[in-house]
N, C-alpha and C positions, 0 to 999 in steps of 0.2 A: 637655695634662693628663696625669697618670701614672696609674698605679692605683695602689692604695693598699693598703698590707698588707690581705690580710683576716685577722678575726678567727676565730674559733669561729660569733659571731653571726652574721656575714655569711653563712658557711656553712650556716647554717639558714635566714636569711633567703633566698639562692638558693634555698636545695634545697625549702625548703617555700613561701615565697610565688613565687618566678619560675618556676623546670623546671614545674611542675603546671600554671600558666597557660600556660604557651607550648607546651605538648603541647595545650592546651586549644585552643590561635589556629590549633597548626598545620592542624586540621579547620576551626574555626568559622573562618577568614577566606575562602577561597573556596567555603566551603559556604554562607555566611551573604550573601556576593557573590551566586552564584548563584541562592540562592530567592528575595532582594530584588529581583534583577532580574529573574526571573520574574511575581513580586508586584507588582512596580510595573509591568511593560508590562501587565499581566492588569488591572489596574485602571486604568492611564492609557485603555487599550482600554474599558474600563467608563466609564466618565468622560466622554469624549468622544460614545460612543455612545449611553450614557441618563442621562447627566450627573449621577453618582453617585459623590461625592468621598470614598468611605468606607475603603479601603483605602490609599491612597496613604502615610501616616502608617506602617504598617507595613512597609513596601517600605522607604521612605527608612531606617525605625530596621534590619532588616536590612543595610542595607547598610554605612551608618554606623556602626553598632555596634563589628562587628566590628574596624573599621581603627580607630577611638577604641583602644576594650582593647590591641592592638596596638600604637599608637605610645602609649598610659601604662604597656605591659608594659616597653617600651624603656627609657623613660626612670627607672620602676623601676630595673633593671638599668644600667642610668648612672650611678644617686643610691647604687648602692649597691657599684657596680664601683669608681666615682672619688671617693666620697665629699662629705657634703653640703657637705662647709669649700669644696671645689675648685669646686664649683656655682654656693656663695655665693658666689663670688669676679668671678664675671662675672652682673652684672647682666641681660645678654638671656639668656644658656643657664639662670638661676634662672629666671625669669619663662617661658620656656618649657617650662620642666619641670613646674614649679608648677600651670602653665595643664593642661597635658596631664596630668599626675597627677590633677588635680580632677576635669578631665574625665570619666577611666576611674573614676576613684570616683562620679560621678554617672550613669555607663553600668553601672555593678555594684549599685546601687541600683534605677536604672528595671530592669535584669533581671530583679532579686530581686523586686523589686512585682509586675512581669507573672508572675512562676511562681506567688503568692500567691495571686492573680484567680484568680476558678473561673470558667471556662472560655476567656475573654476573651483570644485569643493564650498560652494557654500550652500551653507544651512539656514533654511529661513526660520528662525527663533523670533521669541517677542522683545519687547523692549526693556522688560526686567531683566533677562538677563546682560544684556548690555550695559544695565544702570549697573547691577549685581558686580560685574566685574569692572567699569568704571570705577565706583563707587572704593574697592578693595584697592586697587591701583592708584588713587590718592593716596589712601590713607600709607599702602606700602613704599609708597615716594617721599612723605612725608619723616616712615620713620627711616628707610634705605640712608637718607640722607644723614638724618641725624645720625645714624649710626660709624656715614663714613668722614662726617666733617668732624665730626667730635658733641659729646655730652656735652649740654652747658652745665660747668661747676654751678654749685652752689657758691653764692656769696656769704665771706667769713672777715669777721673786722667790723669795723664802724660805717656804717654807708651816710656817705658825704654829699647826698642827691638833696638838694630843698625844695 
């Protein structure tokens, strides 16, 4: 695969939905590792010893969370490094991108729900990060989409437009 000229949009596309999320992963990925795996031994330890299966749900979503956003920031920055025409072109690396894009859009939703909840696991953060993944969740709707409606061809022939 090459990369693909970028445009102007590309470069907004970077600078505004990918840099902001991935300054965002470089904390939350082994910070979001480590409280999960606090939160899940604290409760598997709950669980076992007075068989109280209430926390466990939260651990797992810390842990996962994180490395989902992660490998759908990537592949962001794939769909938008190589372009989607080079994507579409191989059948397993769409379908894996697709899958993993969806994914991070439905980890940037359950986020968003949880910070809404009054008081129920949420975390008071500032507004960059909300822009931060806002901001990543356009851009990955944008190319989600292209990827599952189809590439627009290129036009070839005479163009009959005056």
């Amino acid at each position: 695969m090459e990369l693909r000229k970028l445009r102007w949009m590309h470069w907004v596309e970077i600078l505004v939905g990918v840099v902001p999320s991935a300054v965002l992963m470089c904390f939350a990925l082994p910070a979001g590792i480590l409280v999960g795996l606090i939160t899940l031994a604290a409760n598997v330890y709950n669980a076992v010893r007075y068989s109280v299966f209430t926390g466990i749900a939260a651990g797992v979503f810390l842990i996962v969370g994180p490395i989902v956003g992660s490998a759908a920031l990537v592949a962001l920055a794939m769909v938008i490094l190589f372009g989607p025409e080079q994507i579409a072109e191989r059948p397993r690396c769409r379908r894996t991108v697709v899958v993993t894009i969806a994914l991070g859009i439905t980890g940037v939703c359950v986020w968003l729900t949880l910070q809404a909840l009054p008081g129920a696991f949420s975390l008071k953060v500032g507004n960059w990060v909300h822009y931060a993944m806002g901001a990543s969740f356009i851009v990955s709707l944008r190319y989600l989409y292209t990827l599952l409606v189809g590439v627009p061809r290129k036009r070839t022939g005479p163009d009959f437009r005056r």
